[in-house]
DOMIFI-915650 format. One line per 8 residues: number of its first residue (from 1); for each residue x, y, z of C-alpha. Coordinates in Angstrom, 2 decimals, decimal comma. Layout:
# residues N
NUM = X Y Z ~ ... $
END
This chain:
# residues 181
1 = -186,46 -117,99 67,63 ~ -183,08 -118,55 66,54 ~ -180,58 -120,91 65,85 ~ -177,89 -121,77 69,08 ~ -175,03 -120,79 68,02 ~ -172,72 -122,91 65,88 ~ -176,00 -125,21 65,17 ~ -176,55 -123,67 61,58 $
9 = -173,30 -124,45 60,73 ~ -173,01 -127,90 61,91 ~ -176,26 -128,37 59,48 ~ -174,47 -126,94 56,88 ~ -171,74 -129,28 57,14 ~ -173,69 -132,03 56,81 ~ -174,69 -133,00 60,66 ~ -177,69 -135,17 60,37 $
17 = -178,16 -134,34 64,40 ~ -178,26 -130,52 63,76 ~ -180,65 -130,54 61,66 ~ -182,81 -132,95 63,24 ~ -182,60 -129,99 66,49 ~ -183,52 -127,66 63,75 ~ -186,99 -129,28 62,37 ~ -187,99 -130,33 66,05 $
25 = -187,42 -126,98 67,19 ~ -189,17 -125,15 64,74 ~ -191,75 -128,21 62,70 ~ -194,72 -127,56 65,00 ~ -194,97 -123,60 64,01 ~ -194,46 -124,66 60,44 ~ -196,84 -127,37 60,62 ~ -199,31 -124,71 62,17 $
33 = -198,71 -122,39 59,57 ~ -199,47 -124,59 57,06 ~ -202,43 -125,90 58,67 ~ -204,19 -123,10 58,88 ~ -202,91 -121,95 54,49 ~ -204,06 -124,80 53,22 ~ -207,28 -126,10 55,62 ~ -206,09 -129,65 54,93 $
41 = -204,48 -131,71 57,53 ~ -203,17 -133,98 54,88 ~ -202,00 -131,34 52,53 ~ -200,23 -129,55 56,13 ~ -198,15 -132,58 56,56 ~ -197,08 -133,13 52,86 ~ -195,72 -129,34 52,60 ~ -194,51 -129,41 56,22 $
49 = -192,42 -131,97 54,99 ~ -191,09 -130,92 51,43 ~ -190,88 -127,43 53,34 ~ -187,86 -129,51 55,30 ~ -187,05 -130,81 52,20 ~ -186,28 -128,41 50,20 ~ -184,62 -126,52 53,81 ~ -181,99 -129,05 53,92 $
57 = -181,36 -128,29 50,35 ~ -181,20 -124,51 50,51 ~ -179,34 -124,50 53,91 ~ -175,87 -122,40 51,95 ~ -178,33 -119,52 50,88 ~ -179,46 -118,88 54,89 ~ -177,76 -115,11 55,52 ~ -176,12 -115,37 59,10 $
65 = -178,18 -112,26 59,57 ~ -181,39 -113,75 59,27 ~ -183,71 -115,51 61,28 ~ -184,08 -119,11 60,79 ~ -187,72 -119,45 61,63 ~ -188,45 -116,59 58,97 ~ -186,70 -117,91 56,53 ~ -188,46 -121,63 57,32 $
73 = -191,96 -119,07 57,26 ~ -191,12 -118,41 53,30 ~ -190,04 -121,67 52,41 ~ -193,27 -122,98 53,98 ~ -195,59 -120,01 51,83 ~ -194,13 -120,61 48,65 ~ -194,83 -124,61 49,37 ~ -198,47 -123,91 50,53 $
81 = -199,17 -122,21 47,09 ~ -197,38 -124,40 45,24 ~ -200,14 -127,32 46,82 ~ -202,91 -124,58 46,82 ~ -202,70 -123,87 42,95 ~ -202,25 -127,79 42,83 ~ -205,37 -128,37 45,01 ~ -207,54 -125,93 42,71 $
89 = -206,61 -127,72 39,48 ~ -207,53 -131,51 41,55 ~ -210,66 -130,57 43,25 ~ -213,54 -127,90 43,27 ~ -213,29 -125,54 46,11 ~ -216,71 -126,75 47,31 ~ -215,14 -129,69 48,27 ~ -212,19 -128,17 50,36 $
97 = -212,45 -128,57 53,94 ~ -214,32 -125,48 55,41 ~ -212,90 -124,95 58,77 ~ -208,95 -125,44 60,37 ~ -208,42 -129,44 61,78 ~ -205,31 -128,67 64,38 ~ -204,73 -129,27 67,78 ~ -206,72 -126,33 69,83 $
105 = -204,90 -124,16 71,84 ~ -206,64 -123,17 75,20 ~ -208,01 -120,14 73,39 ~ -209,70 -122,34 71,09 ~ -210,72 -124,25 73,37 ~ -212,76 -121,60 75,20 ~ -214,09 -120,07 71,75 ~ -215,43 -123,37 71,55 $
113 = -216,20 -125,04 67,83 ~ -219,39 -122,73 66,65 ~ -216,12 -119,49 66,91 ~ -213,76 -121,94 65,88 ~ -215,97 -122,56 62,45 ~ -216,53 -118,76 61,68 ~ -213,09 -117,73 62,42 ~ -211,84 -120,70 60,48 $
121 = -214,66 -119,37 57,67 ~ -213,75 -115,79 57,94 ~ -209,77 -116,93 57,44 ~ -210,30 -118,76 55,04 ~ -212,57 -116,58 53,03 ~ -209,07 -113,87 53,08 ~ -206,46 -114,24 49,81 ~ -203,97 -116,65 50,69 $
129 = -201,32 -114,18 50,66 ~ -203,15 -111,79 53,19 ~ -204,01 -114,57 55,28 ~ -200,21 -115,43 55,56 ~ -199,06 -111,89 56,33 ~ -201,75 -112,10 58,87 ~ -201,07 -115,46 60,69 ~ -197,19 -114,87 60,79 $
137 = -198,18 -111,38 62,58 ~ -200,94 -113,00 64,95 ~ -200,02 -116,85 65,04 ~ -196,38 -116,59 65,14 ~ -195,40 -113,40 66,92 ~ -192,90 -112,04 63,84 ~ -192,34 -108,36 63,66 ~ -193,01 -106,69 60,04 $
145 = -189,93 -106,56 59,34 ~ -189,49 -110,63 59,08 ~ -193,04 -110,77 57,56 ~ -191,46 -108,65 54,80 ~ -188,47 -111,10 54,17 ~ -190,55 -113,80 54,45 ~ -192,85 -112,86 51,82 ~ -190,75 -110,81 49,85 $
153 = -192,79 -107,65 49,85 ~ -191,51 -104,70 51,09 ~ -192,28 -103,34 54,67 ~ -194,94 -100,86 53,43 ~ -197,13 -104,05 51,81 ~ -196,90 -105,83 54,86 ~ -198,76 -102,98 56,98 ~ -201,20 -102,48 53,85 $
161 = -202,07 -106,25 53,88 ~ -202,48 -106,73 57,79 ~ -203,98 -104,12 57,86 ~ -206,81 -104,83 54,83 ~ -206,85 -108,21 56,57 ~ -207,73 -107,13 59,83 ~ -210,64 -104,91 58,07 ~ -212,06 -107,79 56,36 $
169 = -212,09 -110,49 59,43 ~ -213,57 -107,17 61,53 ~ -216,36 -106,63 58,44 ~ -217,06 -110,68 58,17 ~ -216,95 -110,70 62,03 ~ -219,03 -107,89 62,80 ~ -222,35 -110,02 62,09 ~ -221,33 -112,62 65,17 $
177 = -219,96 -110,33 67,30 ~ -222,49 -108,09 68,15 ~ -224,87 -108,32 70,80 ~ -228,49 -109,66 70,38 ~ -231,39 -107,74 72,19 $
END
């Protein structure tokens, strides 16, 4: 998605309103994003907000080039690690929530919650960087090229981590998904 014309600039400048067209246009894939990094609703909101934060800050180092929902994608990773690696030092991971709290989509709706808790287990069980690479490719539709400037890796990484991704949730999967006699 990206910016209307003339909109990134007015944000530059200082328009309050074009930015405010810039979070509500592109907050609830960030907030998603997050949601499903860190497995905390709480902790989602917190770095969907400093991810806005520190946005607004950065808005003169945007290339015209890029896409602004990519770029939002890496503020947003950096800020889920930052919390992550905060979370770890606060709390035990036994006491991290074990499956995704967001609004379901109709597919998740039809998995129902038993697919929604070993999907949320099997994502959850991937290294936070992997899962990222993944969920930009799956959740958010970006190509690997943006997953590469979003996560700073180059292309070749990206297809190496979907890919080793996709193996994994297939091999943790594999258990559930096959038939019973």
């Amino acid at each position: 998605m990206t910016a209307p014309p003339g909109l990134l600039e007015r944000a530059r400048s200082g328009e309050a309103e074009a930015f405010r067209v810039i979070f509500e246009t592109h907050a609830p894939a960030v907030r998603r994003f997050l949601g499903d990094l860190l497995r905390d609703d709480a902790a989602a909101d917190e770095a969907a907000q400093e991810t806005f934060v520190r946005a607004h800050a950065r808005l003169g180092t945007l290339r015209e080039e890029a896409r602004l929902s990519t770029w939002l994608f890496g503020i947003a990773r950096l800020v889920s690690f930052e919390q992550g690696r905060l979370a770890r030092r606060e709390a035990p991971v036994e006491e991290m929530p074990a499956q995704i709290d967001r609004a379901p989509t109709p597919e998740a709706a039809l998995l129902g919650g038993e697919a929604d808790r070993v999907l949320g287990e099997a994502l959850g069980a991937l290294d936070a960087e992997r899962r990222a690479a993944l969920l930009l490719r799956l959740d958010h539709g970006l190509g690997y090229a943006e997953i590469a400037e979003a996560m700073g890796w180059p292309l070749q990484k990206v297809k190496n981590e979907i890919h080793r991704a996709r193996l994994q949730l297939r091999a943790r999967l594999s258990g559930y998904l096959e038939e019973k006699p």
